[in-house]
N, C-alpha and C positions, 0 to 999 in steps of 0.2 A: 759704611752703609747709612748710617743717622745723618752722616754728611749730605749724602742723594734725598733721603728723605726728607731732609730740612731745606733742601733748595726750594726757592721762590721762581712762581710763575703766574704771572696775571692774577697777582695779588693771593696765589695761596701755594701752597707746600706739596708736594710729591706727594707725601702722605693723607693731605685734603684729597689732594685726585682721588687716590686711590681708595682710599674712606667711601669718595662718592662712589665709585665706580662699583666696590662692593655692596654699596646698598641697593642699585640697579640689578646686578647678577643676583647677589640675594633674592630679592623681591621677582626677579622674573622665575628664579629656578622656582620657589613656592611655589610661584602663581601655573606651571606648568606642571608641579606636581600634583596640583589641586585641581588642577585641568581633566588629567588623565587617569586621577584614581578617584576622586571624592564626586565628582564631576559626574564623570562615567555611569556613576553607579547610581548616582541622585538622579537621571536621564532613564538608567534602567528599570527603577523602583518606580518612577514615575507612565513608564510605560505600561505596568501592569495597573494601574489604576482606574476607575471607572471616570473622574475626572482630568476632563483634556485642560482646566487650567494650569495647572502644575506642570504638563508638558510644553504649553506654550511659554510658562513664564522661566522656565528651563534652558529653552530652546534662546530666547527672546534674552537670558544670561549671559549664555556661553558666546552669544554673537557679538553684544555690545557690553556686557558686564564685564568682563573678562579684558576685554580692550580699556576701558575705562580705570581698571585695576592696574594696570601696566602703564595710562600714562600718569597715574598717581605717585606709581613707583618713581618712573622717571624725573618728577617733579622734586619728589621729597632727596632725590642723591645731586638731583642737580643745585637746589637751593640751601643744602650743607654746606655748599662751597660758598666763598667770600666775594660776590659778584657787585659788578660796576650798579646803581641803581639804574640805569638806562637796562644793562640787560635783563637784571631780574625783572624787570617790568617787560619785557619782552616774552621771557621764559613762562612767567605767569601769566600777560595774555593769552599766549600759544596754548598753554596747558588748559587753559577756561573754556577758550572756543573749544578746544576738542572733546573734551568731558563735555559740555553744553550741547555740542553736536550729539555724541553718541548717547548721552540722556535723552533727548530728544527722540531720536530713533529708536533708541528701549522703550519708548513710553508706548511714541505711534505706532512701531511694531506689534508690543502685546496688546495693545487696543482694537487693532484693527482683527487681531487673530481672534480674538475675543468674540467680534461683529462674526467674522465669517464663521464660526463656531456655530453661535445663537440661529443663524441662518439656517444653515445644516442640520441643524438642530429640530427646527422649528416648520422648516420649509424643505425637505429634504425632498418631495416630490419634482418641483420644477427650480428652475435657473434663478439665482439672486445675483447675476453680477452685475446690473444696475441699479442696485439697494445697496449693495457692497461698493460697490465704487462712490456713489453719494456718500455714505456713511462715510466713509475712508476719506474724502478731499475734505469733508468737514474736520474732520477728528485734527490733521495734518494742517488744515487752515487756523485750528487755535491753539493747537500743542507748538505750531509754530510761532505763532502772536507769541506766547506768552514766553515760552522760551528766550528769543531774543530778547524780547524786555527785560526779562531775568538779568542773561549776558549784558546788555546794555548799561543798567543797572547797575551788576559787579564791578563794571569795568568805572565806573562812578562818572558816566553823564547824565543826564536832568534826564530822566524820563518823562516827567511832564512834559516838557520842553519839545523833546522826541515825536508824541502821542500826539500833542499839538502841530505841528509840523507838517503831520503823515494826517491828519486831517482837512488841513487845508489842501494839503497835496492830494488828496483823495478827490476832497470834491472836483477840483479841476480833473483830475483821472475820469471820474463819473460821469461828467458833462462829455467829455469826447468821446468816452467811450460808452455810451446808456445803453447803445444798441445790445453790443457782447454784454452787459450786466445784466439787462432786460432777461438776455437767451439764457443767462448763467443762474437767474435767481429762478426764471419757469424750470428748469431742468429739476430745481429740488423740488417746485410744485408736482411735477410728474412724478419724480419720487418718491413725496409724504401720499400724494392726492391718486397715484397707481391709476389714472384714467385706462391705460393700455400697459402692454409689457413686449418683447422681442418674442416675437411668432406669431401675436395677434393679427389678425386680419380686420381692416380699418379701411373708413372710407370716410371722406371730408372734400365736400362739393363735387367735383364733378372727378374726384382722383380715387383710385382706392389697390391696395396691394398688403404686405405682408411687411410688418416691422420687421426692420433687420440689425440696426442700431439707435441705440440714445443715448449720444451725445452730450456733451456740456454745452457746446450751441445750436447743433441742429441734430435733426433725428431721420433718416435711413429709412426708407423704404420700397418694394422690392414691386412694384405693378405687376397687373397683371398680364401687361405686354412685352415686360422683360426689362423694361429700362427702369433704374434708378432714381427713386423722387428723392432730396434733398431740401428739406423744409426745416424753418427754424424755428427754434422751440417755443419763440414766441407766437407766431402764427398756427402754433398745434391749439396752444394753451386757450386762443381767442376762438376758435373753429367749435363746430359742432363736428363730435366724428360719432363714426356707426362704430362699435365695434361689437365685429359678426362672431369672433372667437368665444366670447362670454354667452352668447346665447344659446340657451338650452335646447329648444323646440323653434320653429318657424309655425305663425300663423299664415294660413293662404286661403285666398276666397276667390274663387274663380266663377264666370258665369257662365250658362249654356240656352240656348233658345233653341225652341221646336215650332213646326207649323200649326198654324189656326187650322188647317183641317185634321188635325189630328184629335181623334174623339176622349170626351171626357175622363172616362173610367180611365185610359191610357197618361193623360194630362193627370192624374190623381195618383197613379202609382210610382209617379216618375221618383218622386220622393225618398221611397224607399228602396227604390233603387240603387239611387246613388248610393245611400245610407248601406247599402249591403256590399259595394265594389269598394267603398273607401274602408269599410273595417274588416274587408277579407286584406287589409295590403299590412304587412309586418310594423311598416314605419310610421301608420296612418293613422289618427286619433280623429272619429267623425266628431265633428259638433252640430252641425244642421245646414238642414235644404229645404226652400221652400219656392213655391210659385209668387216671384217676385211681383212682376206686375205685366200689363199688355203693352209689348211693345208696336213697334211701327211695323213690324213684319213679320213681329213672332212673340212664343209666349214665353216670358221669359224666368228665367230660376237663376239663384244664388245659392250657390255652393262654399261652406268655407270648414276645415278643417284643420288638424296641427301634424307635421311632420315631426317625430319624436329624434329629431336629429340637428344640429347645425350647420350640418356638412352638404353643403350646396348639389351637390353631386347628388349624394341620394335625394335632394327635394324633389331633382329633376327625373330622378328613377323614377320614382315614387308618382309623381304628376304625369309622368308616361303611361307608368301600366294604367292609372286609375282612366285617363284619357281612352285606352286602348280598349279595355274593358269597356266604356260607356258606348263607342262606339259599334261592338259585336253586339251588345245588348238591344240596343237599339234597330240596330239591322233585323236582329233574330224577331223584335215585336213590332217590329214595322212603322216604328217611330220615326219619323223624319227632322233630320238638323232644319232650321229655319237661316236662310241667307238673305241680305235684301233684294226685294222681291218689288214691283208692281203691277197691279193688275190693271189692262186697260179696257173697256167697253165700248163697242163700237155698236152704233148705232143707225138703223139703215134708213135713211132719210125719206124715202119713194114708199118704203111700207108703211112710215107714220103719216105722210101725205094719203097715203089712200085710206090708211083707217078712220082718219077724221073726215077723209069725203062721204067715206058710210055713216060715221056717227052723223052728220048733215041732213041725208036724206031716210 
């Protein structure tokens, strides 16, 4: 028996194997013990708690800690053994990127869970998944930077050397590509600066429809003819847009003209009129009407008012009855719309010849 266990193989003993092999089993049985009892129950404790960090950073454990525990194990039974220096420098890269990887992922994991938490948290009434998704490609753009540096590092090449490199390399990246950096840097101005969000209704020159995506270079949106507009976030960012969703109330001023033969005292109460069909309408906020001024064929008023709505639909309710109403009113007092009109005078030529033959004589 001590004869088998003292045999030589690839520079170690039966009993080196085996040595290593039970620090492997060792360490995994632990690690699965601890998994399924100590684990379990830190996951259950944590679920009764009013704080959701402790379940994310739990959760955010058991996915990447527990992996990274295991290739620790594996590392420490494989490097007991008596290995060529080419391989332990093999074994020990292997073993850095992977711990380096899933650090990595435990980090940007509970970070991001973190973000979507504060959101939910914060903003539970509407949609955050373009504030979560910016947040997230940042958090993952420098947990990633700094990581591999890390790794880089370990593994003992010049970092400076690297950073430098990836700088020059950069700026030529930049140059060819300014356009996608241009749309990729506006995307976080949208972000930080929230001009619009997805379901707003937006309009910019002569386009207008209903966000449906924003993008990391272009941003979605939905006409109101059915087709698809596809603009880049750069072009959002440069544009003046309407956006009609954020508005409260609509201001509206509308105008109406009545005939020059219609008499005074009528021309005098038209005023309150109005002022009484726009604060009978549920939506309708009066602010004033007055006898503008004379126009070329009628006398004209300015009506302007507020629709206590955004929703284009009832402006147009709302602009109907008051319309509807102006015009029974007006029929009932015998007001008359003013349309253009000219009047011609004809004049009879043989009557005025005769009358100056009388003046004459």
């Amino acid at each position: 028996m001590n004869d088998l266990l003292d045999r030589v193989y690839f520079h170690n003993t039966v009993q080196d194997y085996l040595i290593a092999f039970a620090i492997i089993l060792l360490g995994s049985l632990l690690i699965t013990i601890f998994r399924r009892s100590v684990l379990i129950r830190i996951r259950k404790w944590t679920e009764n708690t009013n704080n959701h960090f402790d379940d994310y950073a739990v959760q955010s454990f058991a996915r990447f800690g527990v992996p990274i525990v295991h290739f620790i194990v594996i590392y420490l039974g494989i490097t007991s053994l008596n290995l060529t220096p080419r391989i332990a420098g093999i074994f020990q890269i292997a073993i850095t990127v992977a711990v380096t990887f899933m650090v990595i992922r435990f980090i940007t994991t509970t970070l991001v869970m973190l973000v979507r938490s504060y959101f939910k948290r914060k903003h539970h009434d509407r949609s955050n998944a373009n504030e979560i998704g910016a947040i997230s490609l940042i958090i993952n753009m420098v947990i990633w930077f700094i990581g591999i540096g890390f790794l880089f590092d370990n593994m003992g090449y010049d970092l400076t050397a690297i950073i430098a490199g990836l700088g020059i390399g950069g700026i030529a990246v930049a140059l060819a590509a300014q356009n996608i950096l241009g749309d990729l840097f506006n995307y976080f101005v949208i972000f930080l600066d929230r001009p619009f969000e997805v379901g707003d209704f937006v309009a910019l020159g002569d386009k207008s429809g209903t966000i449906e995506h924003i993008g990391v270079k272009t941003t979605r949106i939905k006409s109101l003819t059915g087709e698809q507009l596809i603009i880049a976030n750069s072009d959002l960012t440069s544009s003046r847009i309407h956006n009609y969703k954020r508005m409260e109330r609509r201001r509206i001023q509308f105008g109406i003209g009545v005939t020059y033969e219609t008499p005074a005292d009528k021309v005098e109460a038209i005023p309150e009129i109005i002022k009484e069909i726009i604060t009978s309408q549920e939506l309708a906020e009066f602010d004033r009407a007055h006898f503008s001024s004379y126009g070329d064929s009628s006398l004209d008023f300015v009506i302007v008012y507020h629709v206590l709505s955004s929703d284009f639909n009832k402006y147009m309710d709302t602009q109907q009855a008051i319309n509807m109403q102006l015009f029974r009113e007006f029929e009932k007092r015998g007001i008359e719309f003013a349309y253009p009109t000219q009047k011609l005078y004809v004049v009879n030529e043989k009557q005025m010849v005769g009358n100056e033959a009388e003046r004459m004589f």
